[in-house]
N, C-alpha and C positions, 0 to 999 in steps of 0.2 A: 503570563500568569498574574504580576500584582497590576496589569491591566483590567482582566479581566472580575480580580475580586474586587477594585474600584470601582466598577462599573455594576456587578453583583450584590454589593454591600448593604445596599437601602432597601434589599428583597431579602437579605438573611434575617436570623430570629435576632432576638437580643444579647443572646450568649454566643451563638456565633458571630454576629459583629464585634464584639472584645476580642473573639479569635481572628477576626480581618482586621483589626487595627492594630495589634502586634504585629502581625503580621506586615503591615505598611509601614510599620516603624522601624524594624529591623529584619528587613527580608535576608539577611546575610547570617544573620546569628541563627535565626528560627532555622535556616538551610543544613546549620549544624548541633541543631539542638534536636532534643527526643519529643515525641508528641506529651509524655509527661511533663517536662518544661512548659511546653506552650499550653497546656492546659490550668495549670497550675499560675502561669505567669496571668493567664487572662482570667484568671477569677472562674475555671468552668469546669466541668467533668470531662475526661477523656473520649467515653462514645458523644462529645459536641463537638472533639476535634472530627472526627471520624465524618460526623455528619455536617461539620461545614466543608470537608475535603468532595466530598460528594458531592454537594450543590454545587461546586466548581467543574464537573464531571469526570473527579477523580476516583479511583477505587479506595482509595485509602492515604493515609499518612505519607507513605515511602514511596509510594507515587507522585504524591501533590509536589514533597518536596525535590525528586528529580526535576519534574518542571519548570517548579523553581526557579532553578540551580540553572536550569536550562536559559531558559530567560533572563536571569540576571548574566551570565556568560553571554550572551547576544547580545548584550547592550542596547537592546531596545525595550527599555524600563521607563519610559515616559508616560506621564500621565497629567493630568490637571492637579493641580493647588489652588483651593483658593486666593486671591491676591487680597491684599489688604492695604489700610492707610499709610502703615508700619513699614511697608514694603521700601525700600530702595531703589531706584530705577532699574539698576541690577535685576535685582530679584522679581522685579514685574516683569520685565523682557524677560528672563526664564524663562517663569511660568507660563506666561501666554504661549510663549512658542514650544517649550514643553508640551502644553496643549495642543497644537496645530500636527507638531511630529506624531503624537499617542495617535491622533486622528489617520493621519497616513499611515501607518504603522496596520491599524485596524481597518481600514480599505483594502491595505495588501494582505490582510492576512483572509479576509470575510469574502474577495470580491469572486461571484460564480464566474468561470472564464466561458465555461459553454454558452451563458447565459449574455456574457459582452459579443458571443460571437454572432449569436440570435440576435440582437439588436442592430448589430452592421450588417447583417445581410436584412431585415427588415428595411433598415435606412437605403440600401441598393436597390430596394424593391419601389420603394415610396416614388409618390411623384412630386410631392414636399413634403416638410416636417414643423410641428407644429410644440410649441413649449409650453407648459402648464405653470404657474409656480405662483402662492400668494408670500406677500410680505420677504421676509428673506430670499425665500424660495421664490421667488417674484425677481429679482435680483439674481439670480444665479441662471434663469431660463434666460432673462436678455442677455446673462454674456456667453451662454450657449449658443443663442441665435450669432454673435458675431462671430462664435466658431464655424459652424455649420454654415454658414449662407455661402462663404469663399469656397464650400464646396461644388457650386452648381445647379443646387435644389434649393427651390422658393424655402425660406427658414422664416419665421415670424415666432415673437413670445408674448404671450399674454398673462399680463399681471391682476389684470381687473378682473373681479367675480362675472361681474357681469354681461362683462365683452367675452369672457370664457365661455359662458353658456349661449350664449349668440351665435360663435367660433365654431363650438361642436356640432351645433344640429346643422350646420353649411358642409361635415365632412364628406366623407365617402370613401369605401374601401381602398383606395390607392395613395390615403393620406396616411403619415405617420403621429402619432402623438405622444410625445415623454411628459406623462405626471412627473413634478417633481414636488415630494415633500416630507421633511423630515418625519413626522411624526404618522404620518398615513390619515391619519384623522380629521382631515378638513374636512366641513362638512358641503363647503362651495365648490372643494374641487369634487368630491365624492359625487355629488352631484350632475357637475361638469361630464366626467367621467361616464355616468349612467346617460346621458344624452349620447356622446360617443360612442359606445357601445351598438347606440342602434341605430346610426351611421353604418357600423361594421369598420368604420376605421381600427387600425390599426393599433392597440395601445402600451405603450411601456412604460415603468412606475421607479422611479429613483426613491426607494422609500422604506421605510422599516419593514421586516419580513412579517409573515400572518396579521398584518394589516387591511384595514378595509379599501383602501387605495390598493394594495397589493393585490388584493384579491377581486380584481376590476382589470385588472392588467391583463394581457398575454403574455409578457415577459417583466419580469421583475429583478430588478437590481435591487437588492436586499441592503440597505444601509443599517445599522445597529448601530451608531455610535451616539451614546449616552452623554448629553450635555451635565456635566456636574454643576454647575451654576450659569442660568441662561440670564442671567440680571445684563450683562453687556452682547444680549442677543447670542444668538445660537452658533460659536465659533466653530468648534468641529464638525458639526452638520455640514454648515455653509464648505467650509475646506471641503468637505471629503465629497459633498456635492458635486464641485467643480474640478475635483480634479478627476471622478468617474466620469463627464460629460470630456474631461480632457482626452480620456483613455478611447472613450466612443468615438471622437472627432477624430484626434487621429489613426483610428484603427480604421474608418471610412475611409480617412483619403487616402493611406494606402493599400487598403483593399478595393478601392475604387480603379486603379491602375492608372495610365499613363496621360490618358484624359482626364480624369482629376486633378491629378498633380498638375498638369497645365493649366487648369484654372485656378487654382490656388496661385500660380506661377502667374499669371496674367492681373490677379486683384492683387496684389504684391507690388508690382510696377507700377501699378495701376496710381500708387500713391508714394513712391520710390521718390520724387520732387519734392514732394514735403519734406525732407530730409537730405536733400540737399544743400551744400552749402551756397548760401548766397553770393551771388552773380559780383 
């Protein structure tokens, strides 16, 4: 729950953000306080607590606060802070990886599993697989491709707009493709994407949900997780990118069975030397 109204916050009105940042400040007090306290404490009228409970998709007051109650009791209360100059090493390492956890945290709780399972039997079907991704997401498809390739299928990632759309119109129905991008909104890869389409390849979208990249896809991997300050580039994105592309990798190669695993087992060895100690 104070994940969620973190990430909520900057879409409530102005009276309910008073009521989320009490809220944020003292999720423990509020837990055992009346909705008249916390309306009173935030400067607001009662029906604004009522109606910030609800934008949360709660029914009410006595609801929100089980939640709560719930979530602070799981101990997975992590979220982003801004970092600052003030900060102490301490408190930078925190925060950032505070951030990284919220990020995982919200991949396990968002991730459609039917949805991971349509994509590994897509991948079983493919006769390769193809990665999409600009700028970060550019970065995250090449270390996709060095998951995927130890599986057996041709893997290649394309970061450049314009080898992208080169890329597409050469597919063909037995090809796979994972868009990857955080926001849905590229207009390069959207683009991309509409060439692919009339290939008939196959396409799947690591991407925010009711997005235009989403809505291009056959199968979609819904990512939501809201960057609260993208100034040192887009952390939680990037995480939770990779570690859904982790979940996909290996849920192929052991859904791939015995022959798979043998090739992962043979590129393995393959470089087993390197690693070795010297002679």
């Amino acid at each position: 729950m104070l994940q969620k109204i973190h990430n909520t916050r900057n879409r409530l009105s102005k009276s309910e953000q008073k009521v989320a940042d009490i809220v944020l400040a003292d999720p423990e007090k509020v837990v055992h306080s009346s909705m008249q306290w916390l309306a009173k404490t935030a400067g607001v009228s009662d029906p604004t607590v009522i109606r910030f409970c609800r934008e949360l998709g709660v029914t009410g007051f006595t609801a929100f606060k089980l939640q709560l109650a719930r979530g602070l009791a799981s101990k997975e209360t992590f979220f982003y802070r801004d970092v600052s100059a003030d900060d102490s090493s301490a408190e930078l390492s925190a925060k950032v990886i505070d951030s990284a956890i919220a990020s995982l945290v919200q991949v396990k709780n968002q991730l459609d599993h039917s949805a991971v399972a349509q994509v590994i039997e897509c991948y079983r079907r493919c006769q390769r697989v193809e990665f999409y991704g600009s700028g970060g997401s550019g970065v995250v498809a090449t270390d996709a491709q060095l998951k995927f390739f130890r599986l057996g299928k041709p893997a290649v990632a394309y970061a450049d707009s314009h080898i992208q759309h080169a890329a597409a119109a050469l597919l063909n129905p037995d090809v796979l493709v994972v868009a990857i991008s955080a926001s849905g909104c590229n207009k390069d890869l959207i683009h991309t994407l509409g060439i692919a389409r009339d290939t008939q390849a196959k396409i799947v979208a690591i991407t925010a949900a009711d997005s235009p990249i989403a809505r291009l896809a056959d199968v979609t991997l819904s990512l939501d997780v809201q960057e609260e300050n993208d100034s040192f580039a887009a952390l939680k994105s990037r995480i939770a990118q990779i570690v859904i592309l982790d979940v996909l990798a290996v849920g192929a190669g052991v859904k791939g069975g015995p022959k798979v695993l043998e090739q992962i087992e043979r590129a393995r060895k393959a470089i087993d030397f390197k690693f070795s100690p010297a002679p």
